[in-house]
Backbone as CSV, one residue per row, in Angstrom:
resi,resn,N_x,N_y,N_z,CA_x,CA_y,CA_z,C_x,C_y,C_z
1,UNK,0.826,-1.186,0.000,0.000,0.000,0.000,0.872,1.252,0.000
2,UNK,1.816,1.189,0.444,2.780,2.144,0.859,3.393,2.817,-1.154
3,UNK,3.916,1.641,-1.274,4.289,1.770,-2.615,3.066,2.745,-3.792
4,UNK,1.919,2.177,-3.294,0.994,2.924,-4.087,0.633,4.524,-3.755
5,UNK,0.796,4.655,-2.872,0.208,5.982,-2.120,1.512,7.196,-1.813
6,UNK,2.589,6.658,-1.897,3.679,7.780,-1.748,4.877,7.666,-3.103
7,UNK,5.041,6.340,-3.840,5.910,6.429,-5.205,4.915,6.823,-5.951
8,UNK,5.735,7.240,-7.227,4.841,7.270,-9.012,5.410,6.755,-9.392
9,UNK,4.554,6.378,-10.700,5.269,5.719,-11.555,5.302,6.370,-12.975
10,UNK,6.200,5.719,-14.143,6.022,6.235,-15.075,4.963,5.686,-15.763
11,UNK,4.326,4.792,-15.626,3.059,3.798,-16.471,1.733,3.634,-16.051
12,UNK,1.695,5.138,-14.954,0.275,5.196,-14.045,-0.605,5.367,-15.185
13,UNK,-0.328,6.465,-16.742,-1.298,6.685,-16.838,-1.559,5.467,-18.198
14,UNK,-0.852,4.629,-18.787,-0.854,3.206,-19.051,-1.880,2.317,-17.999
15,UNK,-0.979,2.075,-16.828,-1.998,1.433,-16.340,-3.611,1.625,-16.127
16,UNK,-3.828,3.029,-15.652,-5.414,3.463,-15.644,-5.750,3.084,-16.620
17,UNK,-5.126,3.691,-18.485,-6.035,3.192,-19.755,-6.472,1.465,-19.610
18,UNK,-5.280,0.848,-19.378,-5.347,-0.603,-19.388,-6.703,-1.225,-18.986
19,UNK,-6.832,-0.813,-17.552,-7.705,-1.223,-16.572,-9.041,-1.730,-16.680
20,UNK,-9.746,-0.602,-17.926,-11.210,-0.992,-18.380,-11.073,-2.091,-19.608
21,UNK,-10.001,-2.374,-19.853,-9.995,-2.963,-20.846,-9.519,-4.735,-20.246
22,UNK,-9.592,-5.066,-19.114,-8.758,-6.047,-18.552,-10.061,-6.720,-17.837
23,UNK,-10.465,-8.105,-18.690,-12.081,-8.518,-17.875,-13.310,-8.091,-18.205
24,UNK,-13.736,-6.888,-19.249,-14.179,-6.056,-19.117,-15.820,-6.614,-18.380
25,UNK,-15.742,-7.998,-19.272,-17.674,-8.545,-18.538,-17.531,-9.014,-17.676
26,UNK,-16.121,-9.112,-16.987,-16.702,-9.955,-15.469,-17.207,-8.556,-14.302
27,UNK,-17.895,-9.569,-13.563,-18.316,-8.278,-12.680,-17.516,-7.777,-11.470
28,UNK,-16.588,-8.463,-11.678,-15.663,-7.480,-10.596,-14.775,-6.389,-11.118
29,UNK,-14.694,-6.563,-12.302,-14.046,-5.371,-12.817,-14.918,-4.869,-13.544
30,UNK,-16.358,-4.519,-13.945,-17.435,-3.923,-14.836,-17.082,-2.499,-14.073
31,UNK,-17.038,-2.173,-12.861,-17.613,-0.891,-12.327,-16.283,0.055,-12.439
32,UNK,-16.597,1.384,-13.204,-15.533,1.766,-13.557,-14.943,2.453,-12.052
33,UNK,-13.792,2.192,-11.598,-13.606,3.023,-10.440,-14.027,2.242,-9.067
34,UNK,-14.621,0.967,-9.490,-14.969,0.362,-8.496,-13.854,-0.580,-7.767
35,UNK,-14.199,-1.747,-6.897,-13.728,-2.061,-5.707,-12.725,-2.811,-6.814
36,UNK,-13.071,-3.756,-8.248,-12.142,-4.300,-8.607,-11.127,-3.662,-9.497
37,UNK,-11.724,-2.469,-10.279,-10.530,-2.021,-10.890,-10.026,-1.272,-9.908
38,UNK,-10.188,-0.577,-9.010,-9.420,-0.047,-7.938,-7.917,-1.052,-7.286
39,UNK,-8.343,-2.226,-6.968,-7.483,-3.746,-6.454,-6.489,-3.717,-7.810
40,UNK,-7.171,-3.369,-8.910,-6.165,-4.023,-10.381,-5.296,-3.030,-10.136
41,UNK,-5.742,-1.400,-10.226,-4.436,-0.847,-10.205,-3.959,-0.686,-8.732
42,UNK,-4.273,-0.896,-7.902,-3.450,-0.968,-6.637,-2.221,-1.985,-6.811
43,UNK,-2.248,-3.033,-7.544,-1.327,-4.147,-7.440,-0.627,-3.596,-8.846
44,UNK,-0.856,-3.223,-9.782,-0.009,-3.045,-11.304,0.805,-1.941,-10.852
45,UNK,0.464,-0.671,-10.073,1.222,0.270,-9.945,2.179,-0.224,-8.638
46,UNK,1.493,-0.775,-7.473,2.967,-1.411,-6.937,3.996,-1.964,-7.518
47,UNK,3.522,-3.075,-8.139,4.420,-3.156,-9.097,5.837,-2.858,-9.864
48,UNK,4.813,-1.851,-10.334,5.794,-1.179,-11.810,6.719,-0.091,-10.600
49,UNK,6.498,0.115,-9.635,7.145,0.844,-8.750,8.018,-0.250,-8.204
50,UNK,7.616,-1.180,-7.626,8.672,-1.982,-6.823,10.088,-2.815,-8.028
51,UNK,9.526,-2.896,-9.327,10.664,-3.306,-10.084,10.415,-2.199,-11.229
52,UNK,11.038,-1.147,-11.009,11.331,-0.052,-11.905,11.971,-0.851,-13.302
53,UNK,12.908,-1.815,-13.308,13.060,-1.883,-14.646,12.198,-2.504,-15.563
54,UNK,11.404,-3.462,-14.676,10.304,-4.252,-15.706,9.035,-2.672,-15.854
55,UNK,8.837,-2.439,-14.794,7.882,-1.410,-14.590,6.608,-2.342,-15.165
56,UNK,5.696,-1.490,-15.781,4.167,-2.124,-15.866,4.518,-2.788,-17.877
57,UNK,4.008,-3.717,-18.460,3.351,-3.744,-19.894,2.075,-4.565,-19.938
58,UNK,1.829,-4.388,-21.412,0.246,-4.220,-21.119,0.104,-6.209,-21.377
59,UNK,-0.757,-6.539,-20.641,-1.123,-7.773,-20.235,-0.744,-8.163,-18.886
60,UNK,-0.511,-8.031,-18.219,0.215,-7.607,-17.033,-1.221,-7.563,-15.908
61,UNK,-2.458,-6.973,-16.316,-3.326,-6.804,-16.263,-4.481,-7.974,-15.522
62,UNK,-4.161,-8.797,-16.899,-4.898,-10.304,-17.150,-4.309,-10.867,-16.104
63,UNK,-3.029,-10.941,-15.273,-2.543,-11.689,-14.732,-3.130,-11.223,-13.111
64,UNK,-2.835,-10.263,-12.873,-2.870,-9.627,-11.721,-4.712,-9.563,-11.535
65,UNK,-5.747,-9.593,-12.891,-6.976,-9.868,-12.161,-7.053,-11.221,-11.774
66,UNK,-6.926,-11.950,-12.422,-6.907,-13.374,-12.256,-6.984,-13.549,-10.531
67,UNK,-5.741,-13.039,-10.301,-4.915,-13.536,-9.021,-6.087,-12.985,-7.769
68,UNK,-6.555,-11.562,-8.553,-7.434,-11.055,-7.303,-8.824,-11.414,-7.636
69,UNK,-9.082,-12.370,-8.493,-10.040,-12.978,-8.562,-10.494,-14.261,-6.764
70,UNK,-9.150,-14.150,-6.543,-8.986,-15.799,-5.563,-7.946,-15.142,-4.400
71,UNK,-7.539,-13.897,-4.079,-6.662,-13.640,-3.093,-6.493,-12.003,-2.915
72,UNK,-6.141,-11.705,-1.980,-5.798,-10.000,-1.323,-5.096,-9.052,-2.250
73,UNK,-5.231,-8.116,-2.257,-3.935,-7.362,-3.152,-3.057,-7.997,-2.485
74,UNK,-2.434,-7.848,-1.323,-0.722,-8.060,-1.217,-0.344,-9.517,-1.604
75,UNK,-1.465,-10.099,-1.226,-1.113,-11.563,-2.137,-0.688,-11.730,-3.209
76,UNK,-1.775,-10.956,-3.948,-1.555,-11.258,-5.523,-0.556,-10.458,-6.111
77,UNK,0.028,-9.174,-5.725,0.864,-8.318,-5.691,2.660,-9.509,-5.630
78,UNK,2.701,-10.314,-4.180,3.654,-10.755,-3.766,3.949,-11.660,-4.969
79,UNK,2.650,-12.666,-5.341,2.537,-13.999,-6.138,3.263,-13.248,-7.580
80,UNK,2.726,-12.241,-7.984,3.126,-11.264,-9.117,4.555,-11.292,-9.379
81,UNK,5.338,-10.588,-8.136,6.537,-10.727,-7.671,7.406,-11.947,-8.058
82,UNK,6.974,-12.693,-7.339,7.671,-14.724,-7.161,7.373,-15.143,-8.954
83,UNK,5.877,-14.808,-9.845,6.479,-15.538,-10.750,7.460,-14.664,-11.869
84,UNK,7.315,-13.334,-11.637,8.035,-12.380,-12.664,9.735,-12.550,-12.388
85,UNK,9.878,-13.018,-11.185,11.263,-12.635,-10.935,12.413,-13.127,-11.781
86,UNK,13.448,-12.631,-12.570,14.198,-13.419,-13.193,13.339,-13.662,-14.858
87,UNK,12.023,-13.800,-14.918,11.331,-13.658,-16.223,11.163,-12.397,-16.940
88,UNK,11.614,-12.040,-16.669,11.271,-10.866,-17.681,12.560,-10.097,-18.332
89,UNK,13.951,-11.032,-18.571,15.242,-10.685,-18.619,16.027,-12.099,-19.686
90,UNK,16.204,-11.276,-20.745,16.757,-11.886,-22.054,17.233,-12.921,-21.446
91,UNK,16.565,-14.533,-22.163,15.722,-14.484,-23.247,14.510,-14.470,-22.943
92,UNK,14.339,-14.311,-21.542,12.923,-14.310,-21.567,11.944,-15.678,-21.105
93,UNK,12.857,-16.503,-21.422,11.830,-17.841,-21.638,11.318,-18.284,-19.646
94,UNK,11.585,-17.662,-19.087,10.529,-17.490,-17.942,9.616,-16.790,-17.870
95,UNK,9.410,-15.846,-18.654,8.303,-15.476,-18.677,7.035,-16.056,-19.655
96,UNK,7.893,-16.541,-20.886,7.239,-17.517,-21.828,5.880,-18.265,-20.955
97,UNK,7.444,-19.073,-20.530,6.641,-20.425,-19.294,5.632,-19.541,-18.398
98,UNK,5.699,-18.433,-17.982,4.676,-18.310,-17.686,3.800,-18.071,-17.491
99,UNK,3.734,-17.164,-19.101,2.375,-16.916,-19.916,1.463,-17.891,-20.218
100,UNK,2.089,-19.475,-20.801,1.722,-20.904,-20.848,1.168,-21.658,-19.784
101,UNK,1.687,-21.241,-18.783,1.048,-21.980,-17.790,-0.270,-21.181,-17.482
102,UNK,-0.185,-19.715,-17.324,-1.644,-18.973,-17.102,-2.605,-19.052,-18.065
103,UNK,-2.098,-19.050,-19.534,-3.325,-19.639,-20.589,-3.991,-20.952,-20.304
104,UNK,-3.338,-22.185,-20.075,-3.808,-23.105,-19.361,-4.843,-22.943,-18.485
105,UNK,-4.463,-22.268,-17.069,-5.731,-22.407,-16.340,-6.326,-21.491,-16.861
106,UNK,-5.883,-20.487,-17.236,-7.601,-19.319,-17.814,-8.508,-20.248,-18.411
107,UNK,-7.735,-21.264,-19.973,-8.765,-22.176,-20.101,-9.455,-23.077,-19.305
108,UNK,-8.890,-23.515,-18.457,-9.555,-24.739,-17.773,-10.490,-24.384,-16.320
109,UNK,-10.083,-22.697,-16.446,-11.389,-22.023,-15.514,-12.307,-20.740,-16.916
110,UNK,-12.317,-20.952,-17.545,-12.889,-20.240,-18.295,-14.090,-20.235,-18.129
111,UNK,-14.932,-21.206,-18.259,-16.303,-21.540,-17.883,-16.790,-20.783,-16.783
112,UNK,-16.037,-21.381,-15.371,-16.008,-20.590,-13.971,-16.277,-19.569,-14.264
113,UNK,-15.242,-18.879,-15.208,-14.899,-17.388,-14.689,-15.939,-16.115,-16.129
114,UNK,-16.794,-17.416,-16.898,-17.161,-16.506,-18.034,-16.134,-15.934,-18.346
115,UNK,-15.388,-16.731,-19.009,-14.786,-15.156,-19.768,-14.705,-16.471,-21.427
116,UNK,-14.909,-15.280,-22.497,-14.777,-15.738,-23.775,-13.405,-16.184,-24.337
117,UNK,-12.768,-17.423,-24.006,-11.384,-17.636,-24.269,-11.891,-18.678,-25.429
118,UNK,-10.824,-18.803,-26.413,-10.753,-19.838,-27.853,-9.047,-20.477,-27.518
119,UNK,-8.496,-21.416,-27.859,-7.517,-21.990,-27.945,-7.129,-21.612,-29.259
């Protein structure tokens, strides 16, 4: 919380555009300004503040609702943390892995979660 309320970032106003666009029919993120896009950018702008070099890009989003679909900001914030670490640094292929592994369950909760996913 700290991170959100006293750093900036450079991708605040990235992240805000992002936000309506991330879930848009589920109902925790429908309400603009509401309790869930509020949680989305509470955790994207920690974030992009706590690892200045990755900072925020866009999909980043998808991941971090997911997470607060099923857990706290600082949870999903921390979990954010643990799988980015080391992924996001040439070649990359940790982060690959674990874009692959989150397409996976998005599909295999898709139903759950309504959301319109195709393979």
């Amino acid at each position: 919380q700290t991170l959100v309320i006293y750093e900036t970032s450079t991708s605040e106003l990235e992240i805000i555009r992002d936000i309506s666009r991330t879930f848009p029919s589920h109902i925790f993120f429908q309400q603009r300004h509401g309790p869930g896009q509020r949680s989305l950018y509470n955790v994207l702008k920690a974030y992009s503040v706590y690892d200045r070099d990755v900072g925020y890009v866009q999909g980043m989003g998808f991941i971090a609702g997911l997470l607060l679909l099923y857990m706290s900001e600082e949870d999903a914030f921390w979990l954010i943390v643990a799988l980015l670490k080391g992924a996001v640094h040439a070649p990359m292929e940790g982060l690959y892995q674990v874009i692959e592994l989150l397409w996976r369950f998005l599909l295999s909760m898709s139903k759950q979660l309504k959301l319109p996913l195709e393979t």
